[in-house]
Short mmCIF file of the C-alpha atoms (twelve columns), coordinates in Angstrom:
data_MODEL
# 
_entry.id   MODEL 
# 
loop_
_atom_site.group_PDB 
_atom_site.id 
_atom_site.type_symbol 
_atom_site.label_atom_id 
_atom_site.label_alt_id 
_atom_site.label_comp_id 
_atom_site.label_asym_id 
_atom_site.label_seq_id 
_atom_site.Cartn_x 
_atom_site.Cartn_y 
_atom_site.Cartn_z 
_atom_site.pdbx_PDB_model_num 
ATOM 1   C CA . UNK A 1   -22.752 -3.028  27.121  1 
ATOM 2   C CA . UNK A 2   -25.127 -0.212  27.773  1 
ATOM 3   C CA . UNK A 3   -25.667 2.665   25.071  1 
ATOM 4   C CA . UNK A 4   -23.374 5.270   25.281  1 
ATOM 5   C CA . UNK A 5   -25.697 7.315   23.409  1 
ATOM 6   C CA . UNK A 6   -29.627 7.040   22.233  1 
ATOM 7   C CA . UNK A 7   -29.890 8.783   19.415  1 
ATOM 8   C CA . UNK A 8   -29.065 10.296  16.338  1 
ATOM 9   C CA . UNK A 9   -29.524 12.247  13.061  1 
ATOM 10  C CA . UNK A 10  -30.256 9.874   10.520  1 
ATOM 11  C CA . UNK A 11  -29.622 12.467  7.410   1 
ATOM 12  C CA . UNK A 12  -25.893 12.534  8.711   1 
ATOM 13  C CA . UNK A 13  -25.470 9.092   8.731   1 
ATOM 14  C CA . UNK A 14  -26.751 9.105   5.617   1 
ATOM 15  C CA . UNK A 15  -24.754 11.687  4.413   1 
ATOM 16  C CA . UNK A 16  -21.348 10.405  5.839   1 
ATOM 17  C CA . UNK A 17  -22.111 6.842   4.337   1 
ATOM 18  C CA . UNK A 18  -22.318 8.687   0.439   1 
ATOM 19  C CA . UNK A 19  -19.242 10.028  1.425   1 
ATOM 20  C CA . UNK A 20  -17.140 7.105   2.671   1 
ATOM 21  C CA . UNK A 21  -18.780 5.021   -0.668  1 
ATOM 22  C CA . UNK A 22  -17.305 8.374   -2.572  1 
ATOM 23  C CA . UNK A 23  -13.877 8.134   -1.002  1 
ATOM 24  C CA . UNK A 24  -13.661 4.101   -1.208  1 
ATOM 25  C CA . UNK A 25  -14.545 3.639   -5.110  1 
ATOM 26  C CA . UNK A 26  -12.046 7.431   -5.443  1 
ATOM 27  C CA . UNK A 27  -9.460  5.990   -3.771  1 
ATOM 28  C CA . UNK A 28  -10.116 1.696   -5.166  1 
ATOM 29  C CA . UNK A 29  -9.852  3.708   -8.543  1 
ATOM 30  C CA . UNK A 30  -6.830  5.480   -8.292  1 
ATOM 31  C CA . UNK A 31  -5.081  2.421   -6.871  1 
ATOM 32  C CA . UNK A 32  -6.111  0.210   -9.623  1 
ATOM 33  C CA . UNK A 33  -5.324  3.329   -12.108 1 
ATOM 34  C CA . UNK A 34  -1.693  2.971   -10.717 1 
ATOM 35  C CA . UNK A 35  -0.937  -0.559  -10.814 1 
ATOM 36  C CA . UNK A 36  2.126   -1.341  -12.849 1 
ATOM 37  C CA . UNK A 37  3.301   -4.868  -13.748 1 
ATOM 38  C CA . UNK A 38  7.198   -3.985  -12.697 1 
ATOM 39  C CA . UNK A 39  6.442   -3.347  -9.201  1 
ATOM 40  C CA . UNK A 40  3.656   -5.796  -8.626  1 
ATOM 41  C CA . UNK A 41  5.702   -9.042  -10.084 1 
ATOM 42  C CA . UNK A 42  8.423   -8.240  -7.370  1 
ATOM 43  C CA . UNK A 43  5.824   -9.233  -4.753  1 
ATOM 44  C CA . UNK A 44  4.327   -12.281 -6.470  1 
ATOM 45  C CA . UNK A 45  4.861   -15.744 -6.413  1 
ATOM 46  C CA . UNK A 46  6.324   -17.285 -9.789  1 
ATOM 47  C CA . UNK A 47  6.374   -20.413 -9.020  1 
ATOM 48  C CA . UNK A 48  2.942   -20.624 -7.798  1 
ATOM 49  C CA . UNK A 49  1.520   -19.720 -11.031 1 
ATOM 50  C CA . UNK A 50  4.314   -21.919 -12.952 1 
ATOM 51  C CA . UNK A 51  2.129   -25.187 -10.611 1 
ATOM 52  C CA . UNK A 52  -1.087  -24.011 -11.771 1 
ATOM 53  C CA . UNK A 53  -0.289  -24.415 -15.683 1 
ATOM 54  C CA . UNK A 54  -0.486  -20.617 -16.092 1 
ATOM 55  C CA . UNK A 55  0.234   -20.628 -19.761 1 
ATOM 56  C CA . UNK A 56  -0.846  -16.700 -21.237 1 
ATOM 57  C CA . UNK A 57  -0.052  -13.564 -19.689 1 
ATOM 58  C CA . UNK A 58  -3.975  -12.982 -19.855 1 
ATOM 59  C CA . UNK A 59  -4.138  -16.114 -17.069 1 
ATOM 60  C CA . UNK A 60  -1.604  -14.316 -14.816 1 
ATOM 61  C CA . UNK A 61  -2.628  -11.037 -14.684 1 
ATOM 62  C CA . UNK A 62  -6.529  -12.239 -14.283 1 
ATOM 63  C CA . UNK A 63  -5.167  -13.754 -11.329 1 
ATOM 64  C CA . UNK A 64  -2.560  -11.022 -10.158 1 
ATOM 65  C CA . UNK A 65  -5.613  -8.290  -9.997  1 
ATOM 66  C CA . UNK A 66  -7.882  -10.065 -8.973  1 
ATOM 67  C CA . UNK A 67  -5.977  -10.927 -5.437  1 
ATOM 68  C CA . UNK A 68  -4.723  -6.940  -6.121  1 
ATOM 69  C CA . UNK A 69  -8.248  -5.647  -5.634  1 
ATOM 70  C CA . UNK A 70  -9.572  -8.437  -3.297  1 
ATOM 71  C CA . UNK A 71  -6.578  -7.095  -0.805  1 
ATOM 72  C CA . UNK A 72  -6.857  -3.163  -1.417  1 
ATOM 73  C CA . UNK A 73  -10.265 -3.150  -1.323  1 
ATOM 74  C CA . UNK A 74  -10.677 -4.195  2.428   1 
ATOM 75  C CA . UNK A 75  -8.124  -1.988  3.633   1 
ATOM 76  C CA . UNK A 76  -9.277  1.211   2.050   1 
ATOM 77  C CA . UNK A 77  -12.844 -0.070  3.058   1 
ATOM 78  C CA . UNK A 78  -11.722 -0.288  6.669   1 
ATOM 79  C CA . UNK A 79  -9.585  3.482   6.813   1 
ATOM 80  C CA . UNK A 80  -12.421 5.389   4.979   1 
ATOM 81  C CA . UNK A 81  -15.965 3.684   5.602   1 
ATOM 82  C CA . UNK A 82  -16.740 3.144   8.727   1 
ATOM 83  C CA . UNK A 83  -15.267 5.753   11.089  1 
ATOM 84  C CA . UNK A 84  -16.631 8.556   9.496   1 
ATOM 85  C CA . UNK A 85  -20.601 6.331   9.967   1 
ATOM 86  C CA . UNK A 86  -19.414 5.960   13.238  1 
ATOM 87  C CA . UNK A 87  -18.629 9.808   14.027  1 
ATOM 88  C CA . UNK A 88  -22.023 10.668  12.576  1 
ATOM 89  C CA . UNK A 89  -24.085 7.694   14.162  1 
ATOM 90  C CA . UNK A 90  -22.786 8.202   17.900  1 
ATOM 91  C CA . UNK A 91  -22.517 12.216  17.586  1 
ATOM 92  C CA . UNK A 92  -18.626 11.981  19.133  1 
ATOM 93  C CA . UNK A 93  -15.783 13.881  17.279  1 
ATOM 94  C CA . UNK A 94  -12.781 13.108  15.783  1 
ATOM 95  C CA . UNK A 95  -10.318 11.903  18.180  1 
ATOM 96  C CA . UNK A 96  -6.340  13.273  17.856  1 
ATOM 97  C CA . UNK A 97  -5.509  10.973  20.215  1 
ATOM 98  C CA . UNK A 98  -3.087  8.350   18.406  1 
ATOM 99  C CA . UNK A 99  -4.834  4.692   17.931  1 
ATOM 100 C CA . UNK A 100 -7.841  6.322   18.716  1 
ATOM 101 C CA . UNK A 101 -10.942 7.835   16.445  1 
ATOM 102 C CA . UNK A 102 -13.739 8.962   18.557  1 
ATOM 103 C CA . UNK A 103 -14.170 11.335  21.487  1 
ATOM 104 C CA . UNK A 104 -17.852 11.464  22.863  1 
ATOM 105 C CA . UNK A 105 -18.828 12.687  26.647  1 
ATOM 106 C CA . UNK A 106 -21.510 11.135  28.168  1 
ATOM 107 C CA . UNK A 107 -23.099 14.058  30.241  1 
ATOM 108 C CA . UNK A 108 -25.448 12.056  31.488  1 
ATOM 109 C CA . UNK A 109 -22.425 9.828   33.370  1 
ATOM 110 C CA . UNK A 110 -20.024 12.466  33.424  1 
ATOM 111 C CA . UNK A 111 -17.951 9.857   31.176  1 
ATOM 112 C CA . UNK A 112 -15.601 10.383  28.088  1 
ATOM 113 C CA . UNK A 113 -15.290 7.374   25.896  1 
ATOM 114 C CA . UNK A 114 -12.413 6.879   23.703  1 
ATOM 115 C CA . UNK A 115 -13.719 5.011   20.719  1 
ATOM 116 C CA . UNK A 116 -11.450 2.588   18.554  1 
ATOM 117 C CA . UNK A 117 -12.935 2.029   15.467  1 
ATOM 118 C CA . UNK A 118 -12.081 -1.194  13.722  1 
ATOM 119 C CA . UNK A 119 -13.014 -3.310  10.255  1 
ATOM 120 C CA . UNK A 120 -13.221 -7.038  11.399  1 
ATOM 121 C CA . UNK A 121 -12.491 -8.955  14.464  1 
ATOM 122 C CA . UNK A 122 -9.004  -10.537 13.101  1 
ATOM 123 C CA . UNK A 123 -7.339  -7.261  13.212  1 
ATOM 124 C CA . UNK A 124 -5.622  -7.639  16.462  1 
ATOM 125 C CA . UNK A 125 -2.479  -9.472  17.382  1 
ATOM 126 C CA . UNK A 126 -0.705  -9.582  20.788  1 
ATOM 127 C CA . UNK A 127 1.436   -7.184  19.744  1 
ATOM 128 C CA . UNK A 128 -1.576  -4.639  18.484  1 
ATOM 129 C CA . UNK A 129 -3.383  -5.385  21.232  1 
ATOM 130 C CA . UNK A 130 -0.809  -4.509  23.626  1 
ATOM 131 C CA . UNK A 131 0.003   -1.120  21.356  1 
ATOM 132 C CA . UNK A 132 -3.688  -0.309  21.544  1 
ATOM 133 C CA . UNK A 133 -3.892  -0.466  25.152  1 
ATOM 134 C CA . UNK A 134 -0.903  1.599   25.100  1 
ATOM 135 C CA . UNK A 135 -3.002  4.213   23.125  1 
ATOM 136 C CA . UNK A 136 -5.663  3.978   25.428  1 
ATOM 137 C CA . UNK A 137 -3.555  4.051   28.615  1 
ATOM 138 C CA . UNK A 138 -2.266  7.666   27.448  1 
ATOM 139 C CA . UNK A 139 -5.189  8.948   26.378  1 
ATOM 140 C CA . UNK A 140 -6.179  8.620   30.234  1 
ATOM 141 C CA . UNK A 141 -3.439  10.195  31.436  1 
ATOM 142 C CA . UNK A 142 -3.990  13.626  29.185  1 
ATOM 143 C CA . UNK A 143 -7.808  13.233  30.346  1 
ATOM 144 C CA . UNK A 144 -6.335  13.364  33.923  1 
ATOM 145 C CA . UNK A 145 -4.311  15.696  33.811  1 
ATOM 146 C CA . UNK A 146 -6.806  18.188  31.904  1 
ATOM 147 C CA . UNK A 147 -8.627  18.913  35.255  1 
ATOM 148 C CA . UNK A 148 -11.797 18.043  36.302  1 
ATOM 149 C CA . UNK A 149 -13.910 14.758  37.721  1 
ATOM 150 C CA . UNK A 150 -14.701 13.496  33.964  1 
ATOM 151 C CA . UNK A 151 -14.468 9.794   33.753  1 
ATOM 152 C CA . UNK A 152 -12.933 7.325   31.083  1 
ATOM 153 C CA . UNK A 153 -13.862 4.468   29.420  1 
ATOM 154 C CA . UNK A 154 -12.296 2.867   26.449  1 
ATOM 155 C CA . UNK A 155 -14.004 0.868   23.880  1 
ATOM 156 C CA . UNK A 156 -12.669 -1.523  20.698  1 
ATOM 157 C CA . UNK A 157 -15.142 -1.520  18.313  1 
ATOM 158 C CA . UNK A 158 -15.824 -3.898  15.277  1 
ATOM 159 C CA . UNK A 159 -17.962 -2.731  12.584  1 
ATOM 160 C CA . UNK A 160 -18.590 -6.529  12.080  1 
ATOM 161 C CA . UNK A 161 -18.428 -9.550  12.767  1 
ATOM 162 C CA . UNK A 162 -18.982 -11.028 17.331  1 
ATOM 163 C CA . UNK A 163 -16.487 -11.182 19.390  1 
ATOM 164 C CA . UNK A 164 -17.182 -13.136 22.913  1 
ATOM 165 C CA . UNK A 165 -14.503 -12.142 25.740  1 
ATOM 166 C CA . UNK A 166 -13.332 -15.001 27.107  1 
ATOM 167 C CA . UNK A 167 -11.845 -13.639 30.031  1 
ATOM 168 C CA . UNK A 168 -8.592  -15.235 29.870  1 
ATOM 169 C CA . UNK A 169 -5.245  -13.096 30.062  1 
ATOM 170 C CA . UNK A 170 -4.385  -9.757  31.664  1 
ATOM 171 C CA . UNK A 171 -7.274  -7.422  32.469  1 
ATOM 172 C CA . UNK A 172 -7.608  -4.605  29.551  1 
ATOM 173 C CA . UNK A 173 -8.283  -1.555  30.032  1 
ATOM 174 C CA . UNK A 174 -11.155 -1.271  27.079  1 
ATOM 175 C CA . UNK A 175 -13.901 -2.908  26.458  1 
ATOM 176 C CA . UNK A 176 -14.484 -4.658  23.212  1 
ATOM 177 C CA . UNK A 177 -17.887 -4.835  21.250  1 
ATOM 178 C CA . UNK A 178 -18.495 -5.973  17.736  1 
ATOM 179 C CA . UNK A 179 -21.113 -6.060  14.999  1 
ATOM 180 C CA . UNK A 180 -25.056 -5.903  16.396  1 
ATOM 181 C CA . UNK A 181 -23.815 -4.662  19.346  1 
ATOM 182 C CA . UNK A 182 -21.119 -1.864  18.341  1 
ATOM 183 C CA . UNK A 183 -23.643 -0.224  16.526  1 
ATOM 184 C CA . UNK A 184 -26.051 -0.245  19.357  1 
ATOM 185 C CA . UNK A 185 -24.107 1.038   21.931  1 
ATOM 186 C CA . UNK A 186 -23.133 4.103   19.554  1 
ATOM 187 C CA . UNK A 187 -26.815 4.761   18.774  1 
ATOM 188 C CA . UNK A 188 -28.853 3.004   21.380  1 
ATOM 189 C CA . UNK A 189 -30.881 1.413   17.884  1 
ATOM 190 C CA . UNK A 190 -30.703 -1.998  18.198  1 
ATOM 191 C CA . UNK A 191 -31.351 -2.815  14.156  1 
ATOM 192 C CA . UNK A 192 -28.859 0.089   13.082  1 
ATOM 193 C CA . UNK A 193 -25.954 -2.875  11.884  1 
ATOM 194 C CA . UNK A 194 -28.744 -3.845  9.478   1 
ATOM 195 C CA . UNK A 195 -29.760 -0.559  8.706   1 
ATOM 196 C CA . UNK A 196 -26.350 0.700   7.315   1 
ATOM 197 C CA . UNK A 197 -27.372 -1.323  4.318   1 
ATOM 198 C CA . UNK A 198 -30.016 0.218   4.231   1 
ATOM 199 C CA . UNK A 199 -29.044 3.600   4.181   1 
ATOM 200 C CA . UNK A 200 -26.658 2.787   1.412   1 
ATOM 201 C CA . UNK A 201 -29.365 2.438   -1.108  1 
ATOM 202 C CA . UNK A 202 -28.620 2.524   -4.701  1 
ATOM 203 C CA . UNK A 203 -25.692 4.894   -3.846  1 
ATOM 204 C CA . UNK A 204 -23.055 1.703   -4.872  1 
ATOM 205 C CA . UNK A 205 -24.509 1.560   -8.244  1 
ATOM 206 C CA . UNK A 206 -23.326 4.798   -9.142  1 
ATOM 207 C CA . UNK A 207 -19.633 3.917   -9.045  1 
ATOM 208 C CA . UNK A 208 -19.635 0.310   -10.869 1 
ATOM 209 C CA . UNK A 209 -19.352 1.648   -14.637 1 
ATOM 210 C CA . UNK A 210 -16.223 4.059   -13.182 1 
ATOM 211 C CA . UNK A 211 -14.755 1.032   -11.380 1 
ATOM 212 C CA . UNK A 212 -15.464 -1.784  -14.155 1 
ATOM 213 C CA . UNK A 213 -13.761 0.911   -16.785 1 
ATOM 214 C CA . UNK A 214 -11.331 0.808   -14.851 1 
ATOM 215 C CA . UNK A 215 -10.217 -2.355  -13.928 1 
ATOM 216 C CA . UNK A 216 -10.395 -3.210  -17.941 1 
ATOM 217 C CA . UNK A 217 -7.940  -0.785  -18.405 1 
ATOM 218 C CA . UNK A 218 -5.739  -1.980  -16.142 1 
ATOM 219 C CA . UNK A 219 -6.582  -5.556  -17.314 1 
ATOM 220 C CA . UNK A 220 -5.385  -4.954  -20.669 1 
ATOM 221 C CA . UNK A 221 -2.392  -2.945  -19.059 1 
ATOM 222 C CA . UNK A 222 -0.953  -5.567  -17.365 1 
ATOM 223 C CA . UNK A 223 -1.557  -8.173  -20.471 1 
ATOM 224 C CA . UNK A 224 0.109   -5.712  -22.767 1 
ATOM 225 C CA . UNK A 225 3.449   -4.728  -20.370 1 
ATOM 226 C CA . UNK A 226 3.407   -8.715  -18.780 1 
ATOM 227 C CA . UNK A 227 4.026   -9.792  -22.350 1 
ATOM 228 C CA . UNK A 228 6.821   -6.982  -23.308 1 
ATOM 229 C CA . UNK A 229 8.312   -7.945  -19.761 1 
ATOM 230 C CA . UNK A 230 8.186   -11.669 -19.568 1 
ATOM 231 C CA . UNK A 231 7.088   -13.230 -22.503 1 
ATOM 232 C CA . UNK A 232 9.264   -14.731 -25.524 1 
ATOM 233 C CA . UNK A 233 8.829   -13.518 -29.236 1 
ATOM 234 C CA . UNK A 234 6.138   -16.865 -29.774 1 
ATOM 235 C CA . UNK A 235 4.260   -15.394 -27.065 1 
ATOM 236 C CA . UNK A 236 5.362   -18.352 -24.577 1 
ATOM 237 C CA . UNK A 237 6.031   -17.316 -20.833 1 
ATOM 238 C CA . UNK A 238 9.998   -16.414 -20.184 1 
ATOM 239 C CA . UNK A 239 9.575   -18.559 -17.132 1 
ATOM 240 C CA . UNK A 240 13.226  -17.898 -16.464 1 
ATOM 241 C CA . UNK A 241 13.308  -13.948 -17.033 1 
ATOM 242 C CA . UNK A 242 10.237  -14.334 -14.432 1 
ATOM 243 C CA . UNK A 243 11.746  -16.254 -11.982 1 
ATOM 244 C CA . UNK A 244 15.054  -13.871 -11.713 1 
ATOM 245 C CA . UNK A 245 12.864  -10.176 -12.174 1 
ATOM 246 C CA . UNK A 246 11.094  -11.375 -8.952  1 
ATOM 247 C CA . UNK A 247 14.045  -13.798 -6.995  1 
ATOM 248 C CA . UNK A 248 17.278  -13.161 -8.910  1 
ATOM 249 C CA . UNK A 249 19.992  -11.438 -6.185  1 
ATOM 250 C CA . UNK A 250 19.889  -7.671  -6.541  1 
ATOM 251 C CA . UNK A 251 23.954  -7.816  -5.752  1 
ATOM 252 C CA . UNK A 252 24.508  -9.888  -9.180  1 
ATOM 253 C CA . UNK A 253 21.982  -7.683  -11.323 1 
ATOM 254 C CA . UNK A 254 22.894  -4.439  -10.176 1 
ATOM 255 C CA . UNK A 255 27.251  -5.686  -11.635 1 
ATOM 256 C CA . UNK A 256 25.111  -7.041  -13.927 1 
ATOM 257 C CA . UNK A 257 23.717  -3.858  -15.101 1 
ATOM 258 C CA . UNK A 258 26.461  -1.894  -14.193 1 
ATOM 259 C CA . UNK A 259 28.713  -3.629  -17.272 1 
ATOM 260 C CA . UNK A 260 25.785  -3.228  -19.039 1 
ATOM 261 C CA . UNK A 261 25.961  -0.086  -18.869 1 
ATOM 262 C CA . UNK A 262 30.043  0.371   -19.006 1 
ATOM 263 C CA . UNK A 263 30.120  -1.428  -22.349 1 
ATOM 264 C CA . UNK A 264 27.488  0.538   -23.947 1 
ATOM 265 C CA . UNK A 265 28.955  4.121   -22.792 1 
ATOM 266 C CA . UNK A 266 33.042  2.562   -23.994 1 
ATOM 267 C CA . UNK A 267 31.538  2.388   -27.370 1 
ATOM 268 C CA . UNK A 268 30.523  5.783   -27.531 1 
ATOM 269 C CA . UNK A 269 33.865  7.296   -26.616 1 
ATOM 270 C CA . UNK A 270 35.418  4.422   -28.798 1 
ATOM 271 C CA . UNK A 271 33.464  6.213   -31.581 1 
ATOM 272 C CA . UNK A 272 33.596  9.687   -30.199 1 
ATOM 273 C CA . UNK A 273 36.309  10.581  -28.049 1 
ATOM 274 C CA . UNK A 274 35.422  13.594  -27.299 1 
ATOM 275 C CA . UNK A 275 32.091  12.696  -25.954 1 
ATOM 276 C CA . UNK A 276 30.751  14.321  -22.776 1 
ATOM 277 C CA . UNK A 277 29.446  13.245  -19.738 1 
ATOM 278 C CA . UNK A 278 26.319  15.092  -20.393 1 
ATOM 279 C CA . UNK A 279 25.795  14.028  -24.100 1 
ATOM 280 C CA . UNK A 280 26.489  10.542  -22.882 1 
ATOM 281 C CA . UNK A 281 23.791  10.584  -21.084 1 
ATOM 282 C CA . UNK A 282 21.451  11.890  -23.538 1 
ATOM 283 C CA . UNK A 283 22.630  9.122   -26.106 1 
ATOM 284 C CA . UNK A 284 22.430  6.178   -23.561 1 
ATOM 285 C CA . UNK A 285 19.665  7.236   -21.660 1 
ATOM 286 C CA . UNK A 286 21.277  6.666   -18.332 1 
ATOM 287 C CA . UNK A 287 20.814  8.993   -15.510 1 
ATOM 288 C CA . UNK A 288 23.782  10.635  -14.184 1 
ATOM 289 C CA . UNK A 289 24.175  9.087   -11.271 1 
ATOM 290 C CA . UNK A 290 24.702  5.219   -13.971 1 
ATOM 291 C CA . UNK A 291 26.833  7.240   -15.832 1 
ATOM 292 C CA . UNK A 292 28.741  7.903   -13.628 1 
ATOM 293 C CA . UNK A 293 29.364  4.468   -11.671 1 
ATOM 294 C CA . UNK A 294 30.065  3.462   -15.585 1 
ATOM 295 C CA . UNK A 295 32.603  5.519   -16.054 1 
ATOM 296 C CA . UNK A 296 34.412  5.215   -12.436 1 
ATOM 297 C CA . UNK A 297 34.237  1.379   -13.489 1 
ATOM 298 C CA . UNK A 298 36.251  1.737   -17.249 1 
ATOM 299 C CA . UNK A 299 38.659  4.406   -15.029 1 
ATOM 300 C CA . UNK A 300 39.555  2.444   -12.530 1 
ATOM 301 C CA . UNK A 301 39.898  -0.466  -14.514 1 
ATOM 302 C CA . UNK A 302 42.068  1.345   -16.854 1 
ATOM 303 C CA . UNK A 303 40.054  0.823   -19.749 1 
ATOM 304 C CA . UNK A 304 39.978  4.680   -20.648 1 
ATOM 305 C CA . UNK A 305 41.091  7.459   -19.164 1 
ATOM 306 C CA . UNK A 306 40.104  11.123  -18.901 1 
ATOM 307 C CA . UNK A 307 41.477  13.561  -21.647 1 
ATOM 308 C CA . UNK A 308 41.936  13.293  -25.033 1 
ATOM 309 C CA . UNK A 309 45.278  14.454  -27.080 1 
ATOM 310 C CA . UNK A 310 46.600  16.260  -24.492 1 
ATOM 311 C CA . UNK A 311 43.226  17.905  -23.625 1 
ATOM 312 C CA . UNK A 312 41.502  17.081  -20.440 1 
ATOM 313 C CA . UNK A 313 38.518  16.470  -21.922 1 
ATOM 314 C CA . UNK A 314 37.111  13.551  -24.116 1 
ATOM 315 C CA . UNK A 315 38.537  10.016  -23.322 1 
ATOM 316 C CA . UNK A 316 41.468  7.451   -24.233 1 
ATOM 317 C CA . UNK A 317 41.380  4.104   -25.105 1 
ATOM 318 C CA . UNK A 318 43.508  2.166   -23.393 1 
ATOM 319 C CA . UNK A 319 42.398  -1.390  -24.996 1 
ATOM 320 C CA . UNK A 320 39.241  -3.136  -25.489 1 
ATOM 321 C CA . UNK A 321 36.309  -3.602  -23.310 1 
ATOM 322 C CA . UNK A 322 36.730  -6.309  -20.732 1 
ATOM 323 C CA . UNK A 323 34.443  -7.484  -17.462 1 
ATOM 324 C CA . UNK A 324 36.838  -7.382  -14.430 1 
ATOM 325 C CA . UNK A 325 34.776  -9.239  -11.460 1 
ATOM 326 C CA . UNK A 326 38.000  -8.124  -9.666  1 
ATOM 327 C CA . UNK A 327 36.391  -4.446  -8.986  1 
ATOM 328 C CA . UNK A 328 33.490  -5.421  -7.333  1 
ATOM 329 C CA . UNK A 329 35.508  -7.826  -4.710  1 
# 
């Protein structure tokens, strides 16, 4: 496609590209800061690393942040690097059109382009595709029915990779560009794809020590809470405890829990009747809202009962602890 535009300010560009390499290793950082074993092991796949002869909890969690950062890395890349270049490069604005990021009019044409700004090529499926010219479709309406003889063009575009229409399928209403040629028709410079790298300099450099300190930290994280979690006292993988943290059925664990939780709070009435609800839950732990379903359970099963002596507070015994599947039928 022809340039939409044939110039621009290369201190911007400059400037916007130390900015998005400032908000990707900020925000890589904090994500890798706030990893936690807990919720990533509900995600993971046991039983793949039980067929590679995993063995140590340093093997797993080498492997578990290592896919971690592979994954978050390309999608904060993608939101934070290369719209803002692209703003800067092509001299458009920020678009509040939904599902789309630039704005620039073409005086020349009398044209407004809508500008969709994405990472790689296998972003789109049918159904994004079809959401995108959605996005696009309403964005000419409002430019419509804003007054005026402007015209409209919409463009998809790739920050790399090629993309070759084929011209198969139902005619789109944008136009899609990728890599070498994306770049040029924002800038009308036919090297600027290669020149991003350029412009980058020795600005990465400045960020490794931050980012290697912190993926050691969480490194040694992980090992330490993986092997509290899910190892055994000689160090072996719990390959069981594993298997049911990630796959076991939340219905069973939460009873599961649930008696847990019953038992434990019946032996602190059984040694102090006249135990509250609120020092309960200071001597258990619990938050309310367990103490609570505990206590409901040992009611309704009749296993104590509110009031003590004649006093409506503290607790009876009725008899001894027992697990009565009955009460969650």
């Amino acid at each position: 496609m022809e340039p939409i535009n044939t110039s621009y300010d290369e201190e911007e560009v400059r400037q916007a590209i130390a900015n998005a390499l400032e908000n990707f290793y900020g925000s890589l950082i904090s994500k890798i800061d706030a990893i936690s074993i807990k919720d990533v092991m509900k995600s993971k796949n046991p039983y793949l690393y039980r067929a590679k002869s995993m063995q140590t909890s340093a093997d797993i969690i080498e492997s578990i942040l290592q896919a971690f950062v592979s994954s978050s890395e390309e999608t904060i890349f993608g939101n934070c690097f290369f719209e803002p270049i692209a703003i800067a490069a092509s001299g458009g604005t920020k678009s509040a059109t939904k599902g789309v990021d630039i704005e620039l009019h073409d005086t020349d044409t009398n044209t407004k382009f809508f500008i969709a700004v994405k990472s790689g090529t296998s972003i789109f499926n049918a159904d994004s595709m079809k959401k995108q010219g959605e996005n696009f479709e309403e964005a000419q309406r409002t430019l419509r029915t804003s007054g005026g003889r402007i015209g409209f063009a919409a463009i998809v575009g790739y920050a790399y990779g090629t993309k070759t229409e084929t011209g198969r399928g139902k005619a789109k209403i944008y136009e899609e560009v990728a890599g070498e040629e994306f770049w040029k028709a924002l800038t009308g410079d036919k090297d600027f794809y290669t020149k991003i790298i350029a412009y980058m300099d020795t600005l990465p450099e400045q960020y490794i020590d931050d980012y290697n300190a912190s993926y050691s930290k969480a490194y040694n994280r992980l090992v330490r809470d993986f092997s509290i979690e899910f190892c055994n006292s000689d160090g072996t993988i719990n390959w069981e405890k594993l298997v049911d943290y990630n796959s076991g059925s939340p219905k069973r664990k939460a009873k599961e829990e649930l008696l847990r939780n019953a038992e434990d709070i019946y032996n602190w009435m059984m040694s102090n009747p006249m135990i509250s609800q609120k020092k309960l839950q200071e001597e258990t732990n619990l938050g309310g809202a367990f103490v609570k379903r505990a206590i409901a359970y040992l009611t309704e099963m009749n296993i104590v009962t509110k009031g003590y002596n004649g006093k409506t507070n503290g607790w009876t015994i009725n008899g001894p602890f027992v697990q009565d599947d009955s009460y969650f039928e």
